[in-house]
SEGUKOL-808680 format. One record per residue (C-alpha): x, y, z; residue in three letters. Coordinates in pm, whole numbers, padded with zeros to 5 digits, always signed. Layout:
# residues N
XYZALA ...
END
This chain:
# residues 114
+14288+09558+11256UNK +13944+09485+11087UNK +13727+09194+11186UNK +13627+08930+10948UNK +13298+09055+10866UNK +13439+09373+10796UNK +13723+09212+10568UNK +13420+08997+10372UNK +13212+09302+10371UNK +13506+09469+10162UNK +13557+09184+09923UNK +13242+09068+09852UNK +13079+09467+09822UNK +12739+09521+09999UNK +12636+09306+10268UNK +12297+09218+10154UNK +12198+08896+09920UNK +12042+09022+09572UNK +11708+08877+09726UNK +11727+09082+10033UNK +11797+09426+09848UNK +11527+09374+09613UNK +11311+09284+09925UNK +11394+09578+10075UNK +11342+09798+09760UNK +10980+09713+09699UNK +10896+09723+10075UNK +10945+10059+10045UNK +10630+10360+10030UNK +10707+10502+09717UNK +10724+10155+09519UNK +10450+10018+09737UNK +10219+10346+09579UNK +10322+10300+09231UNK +10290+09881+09248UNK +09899+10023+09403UNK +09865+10265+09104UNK +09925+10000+08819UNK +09695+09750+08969UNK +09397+10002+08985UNK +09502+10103+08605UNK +09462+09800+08518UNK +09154+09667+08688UNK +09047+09992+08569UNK +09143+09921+08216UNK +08929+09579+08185UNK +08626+09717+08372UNK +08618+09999+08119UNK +08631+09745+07828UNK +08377+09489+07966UNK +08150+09781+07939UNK +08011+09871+07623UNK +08164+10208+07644UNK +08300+10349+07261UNK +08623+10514+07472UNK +08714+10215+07580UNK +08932+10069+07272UNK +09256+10251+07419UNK +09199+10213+07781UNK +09464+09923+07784UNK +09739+10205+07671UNK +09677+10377+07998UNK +09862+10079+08200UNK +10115+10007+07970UNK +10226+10360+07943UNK +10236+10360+08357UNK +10457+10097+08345UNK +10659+10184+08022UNK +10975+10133+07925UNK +10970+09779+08017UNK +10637+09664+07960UNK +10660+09768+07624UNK +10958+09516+07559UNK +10691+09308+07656UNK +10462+09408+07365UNK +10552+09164+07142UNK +10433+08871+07318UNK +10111+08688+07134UNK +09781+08907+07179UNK +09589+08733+07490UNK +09458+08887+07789UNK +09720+08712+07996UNK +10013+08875+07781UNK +09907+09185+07881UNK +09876+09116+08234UNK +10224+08955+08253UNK +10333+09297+08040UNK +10220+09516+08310UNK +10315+09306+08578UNK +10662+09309+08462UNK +10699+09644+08390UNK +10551+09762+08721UNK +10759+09542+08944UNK +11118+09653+08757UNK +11048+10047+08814UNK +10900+10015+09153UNK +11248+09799+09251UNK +11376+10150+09047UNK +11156+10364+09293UNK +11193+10198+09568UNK +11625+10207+09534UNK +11614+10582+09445UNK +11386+10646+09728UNK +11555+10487+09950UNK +11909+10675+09824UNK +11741+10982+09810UNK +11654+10910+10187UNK +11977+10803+10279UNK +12152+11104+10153UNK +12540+11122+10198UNK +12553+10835+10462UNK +12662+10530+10351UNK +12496+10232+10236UNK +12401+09985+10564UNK 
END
């Protein structure tokens, strides 16, 4: 005979809230490195276009393409600084909840889900 938690467990499919499991995927390394990564691109990308540096015109593709595919859905907002911050921002924190969840799977190997 199963318990009740067990029975609920079965009905309702994992036993985490959608909060919790997103919680847990960006608490992990890997997503914790990439969310690290996109915010030095992209400090990196307005320090090099304060400067008066002739490079600099394309330095804001650099983020964008870290955080690609879905900060480029993103791209069509109005052009203001904040766009593009809200762009990356995006972008970076749906593939490290992707990174984070594979990472965690890949960990996990053939045990089951707990």
């Amino acid at each position: 005979m199963t318990s009740t938690a067990e029975e609920t467990t079965a009905v309702t499919g994992p036993g985490r809230s959608l909060p919790a499991r997103l919680r847990h995927a960006l608490t992990d390394v890997a997503a914790l490195l990439y969310l690290g990564l996109c915010a030095a691109l992209t400090v990196w990308a307005y320090v090099v276009s304060a400067g008066e540096n002739e490079d600099a015109s394309l330095a804001g593709v650099i983020p964008l393409l870290a955080t690609a595919p879905f900060s480029v859905v993103l791209g069509v907002l109005p052009e203001h600084p904040a766009m593009f911050v809200l762009a990356v921002a995006f972008g970076a924190l749906v593939n490290a909840v992707v990174i984070g969840t594979c990472s965690r799977a890949l960990r996990r190997g053939g045990r089951a889900a707990r």
